[in-house]
C-alpha positions, -999 to 999 in steps of 0.1 A, spaced: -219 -386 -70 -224 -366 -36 -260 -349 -43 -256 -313 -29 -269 -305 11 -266 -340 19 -238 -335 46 -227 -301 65 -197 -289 57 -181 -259 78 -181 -225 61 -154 -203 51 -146 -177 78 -158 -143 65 -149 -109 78 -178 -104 97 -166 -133 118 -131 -124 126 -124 -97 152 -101 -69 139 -70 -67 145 -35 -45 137 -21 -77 110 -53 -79 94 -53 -43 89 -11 -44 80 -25 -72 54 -54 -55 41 -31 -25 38 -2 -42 20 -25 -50 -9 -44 -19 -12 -6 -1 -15 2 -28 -42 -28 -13 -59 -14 25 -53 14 13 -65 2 5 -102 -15 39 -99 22 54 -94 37 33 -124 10 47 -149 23 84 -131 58 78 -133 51 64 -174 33 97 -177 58 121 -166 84 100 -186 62 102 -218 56 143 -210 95 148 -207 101 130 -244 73 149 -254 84 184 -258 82 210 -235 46 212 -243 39 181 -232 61 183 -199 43 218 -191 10 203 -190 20 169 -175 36 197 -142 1 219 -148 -16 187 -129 15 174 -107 11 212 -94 -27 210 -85 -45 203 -52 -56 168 -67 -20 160 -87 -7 168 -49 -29 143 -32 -19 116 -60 14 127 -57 14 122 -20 -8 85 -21 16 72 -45 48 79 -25 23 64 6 19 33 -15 54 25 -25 68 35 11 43 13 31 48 -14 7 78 -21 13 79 -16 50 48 -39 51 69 -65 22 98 -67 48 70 -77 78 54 -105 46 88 -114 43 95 -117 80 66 -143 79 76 -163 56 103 -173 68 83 -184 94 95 -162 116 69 -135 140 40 -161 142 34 -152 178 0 -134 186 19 -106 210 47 -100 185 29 -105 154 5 -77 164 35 -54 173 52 -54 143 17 -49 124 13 -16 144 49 -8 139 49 -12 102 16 2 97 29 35 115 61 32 96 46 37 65 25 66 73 58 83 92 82 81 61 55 93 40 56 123 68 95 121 67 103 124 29 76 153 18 89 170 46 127 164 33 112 177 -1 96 203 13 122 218 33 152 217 7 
């Protein structure tokens, strides 16, 4: 059996090692809006057991959906699911094996990344405005 320290072995790259760039933050991105996105399940399963509820229920479940903080939820969930799926379509893209190259990969990180955070911007201002 190979005793332990007996031979150098590389280490794993960490991120104080790499240089950041735009796919590493599209990457890092497209997980933590996977996360926001179980955030906006639990809200959606709480609006859909308020309105079963009774009006009671519904009014209080609106109460906090009406605040400053329901608001910001509100608007980091829609965030979530929006860049997540621009950001899935760019995954997608790449594994396919397609987009590999340094200059376009880092293009269409930027692009998507901005894409997310501009249809957030588009729909509340749709649902604003109607």
């Amino acid at each position: 059996m190979a005793q332990a320290g007996t031979r150098k072995r590389p280490l794993s790259p960490h991120l104080q090692i790499w240089r950041w760039g735009p796919g590493m933050l599209s990457s890092i991105l497209h997980r933590v809006s996977g996360v926001g996105g179980v955030v906006g399940i639990a809200v959606l399963l709480w609006w859909l057991g308020a309105l079963v509820s009774g009006p009671a229920a519904y009014a209080a479940f609106a109460g906090h959906a009406a605040s400053w903080y329901g608001k910001v939820v509100l608007v980091g969930v829609s965030w979530a699911v929006i860049a997540h799926a621009v950001t899935g379509i760019r995954h997608f893209v790449l594994d396919i094996g397609a987009g590999y190259e340094l200059s376009q990969n880092n293009l269409w990180a930027i692009i998507s990344t901005v894409l997310g955070f501009v249809l957030t911007a588009a729909f509340w201002a749709a649902l604003l405005l109607r």
